[in-house]
N, C-alpha and C positions, 0 to 999 in steps of 0.2 A: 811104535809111538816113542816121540822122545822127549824127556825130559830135561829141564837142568839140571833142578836138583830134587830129591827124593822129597824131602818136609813141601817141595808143593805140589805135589800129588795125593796125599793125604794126610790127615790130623791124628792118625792113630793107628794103629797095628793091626785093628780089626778092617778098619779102611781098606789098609792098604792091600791085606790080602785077599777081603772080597773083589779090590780092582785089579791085583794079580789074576783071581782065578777067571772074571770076566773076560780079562787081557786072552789067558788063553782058552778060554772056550770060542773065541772069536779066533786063533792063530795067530791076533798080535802080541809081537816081542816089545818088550819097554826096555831103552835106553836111556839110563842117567847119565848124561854128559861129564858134569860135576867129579864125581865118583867114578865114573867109568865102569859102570854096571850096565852088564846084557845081560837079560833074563831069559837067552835063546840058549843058554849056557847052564847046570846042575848050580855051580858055583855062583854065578853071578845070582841063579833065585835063591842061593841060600844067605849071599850078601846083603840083598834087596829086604830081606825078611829080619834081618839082624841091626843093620842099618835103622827100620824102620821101628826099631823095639827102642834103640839106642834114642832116637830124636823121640818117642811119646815119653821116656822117664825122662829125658832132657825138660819137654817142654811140665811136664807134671812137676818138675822142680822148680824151674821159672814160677808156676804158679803159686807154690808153695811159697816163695820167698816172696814174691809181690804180693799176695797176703799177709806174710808174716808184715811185713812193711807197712804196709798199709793201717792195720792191727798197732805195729808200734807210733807211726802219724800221727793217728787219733788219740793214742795214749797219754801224747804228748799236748794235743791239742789242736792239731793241724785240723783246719775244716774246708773240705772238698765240696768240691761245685761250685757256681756260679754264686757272687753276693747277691743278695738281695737287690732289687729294685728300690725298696722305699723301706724306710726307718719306720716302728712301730708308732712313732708320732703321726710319720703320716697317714697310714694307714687308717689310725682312728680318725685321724681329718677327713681323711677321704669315706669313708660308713659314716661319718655326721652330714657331710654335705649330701650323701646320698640321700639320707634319711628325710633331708630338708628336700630331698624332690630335683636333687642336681640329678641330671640325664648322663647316660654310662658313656655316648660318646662326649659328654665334656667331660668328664673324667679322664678317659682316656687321652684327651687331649692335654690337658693339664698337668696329671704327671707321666705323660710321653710312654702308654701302657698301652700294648695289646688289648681289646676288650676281652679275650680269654683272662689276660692276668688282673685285670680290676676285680673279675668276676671272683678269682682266684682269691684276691688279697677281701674280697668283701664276705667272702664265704659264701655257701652253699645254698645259703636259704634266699637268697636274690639273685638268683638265677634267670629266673621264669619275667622277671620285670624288668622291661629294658626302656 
């Protein structure tokens, strides 16, 4: 089997050597191109195993720091995800006109909403009534 590079074969050192021990209870050898590791070689599976330890703390720290990050963002006040569709003005425009018997596809038309998100912005309890 060959590959290019070692991190896309697997996400973790547990992975990898259950797909090593697979690899050879089947008698296939894995070639990382990349790296230039053969596992038909003592050396090359002791590489493949070290290699693969080196990329999961690599990526355990990536993770680490894009949390810390993330963490520091919101500290700050950065706010993640999509804006909002509608201002809290409208929203109560939109639960008044409902109330008054406005139908959820003119709503939806109106302020240019999924009927999922009407239903979303009008809450829970006017589900059942379309």
């Amino acid at each position: 089997m060959v590959v290019t590079k070692l991190d896309r074969l697997a996400r973790s050192t547990r992975d990898l050597l259950n797909i090593l021990n697979t690899l050879e209870k089947k008698q296939v050898k894995l070639h990382v191109l990349d790296q230039q590791i053969d596992t038909s070689t003592p050396s090359g599976r002791l590489l493949v195993t070290m290699l693969g330890s080196i990329a999961e703390f690599e990526n355990d720290l990536r993770k680490d720091r894009q949390a810390d990050g993330i963490a520091h963002a919101r500290k700050n006040g950065v706010k993640f995800g999509r804006k909002k569709a509608l201002t809290d003005d409208q929203v109560l425009e939109m639960r008044q006109k409902r109330s008054e018997g406005v139908k959820i596809k003119e709503l939806m038309s109106r302020y240019a909403l999924s009927k999922a998100s009407v239903y979303r912005a009008l809450g829970d309890s006017d589900e059942s009534a379309t």
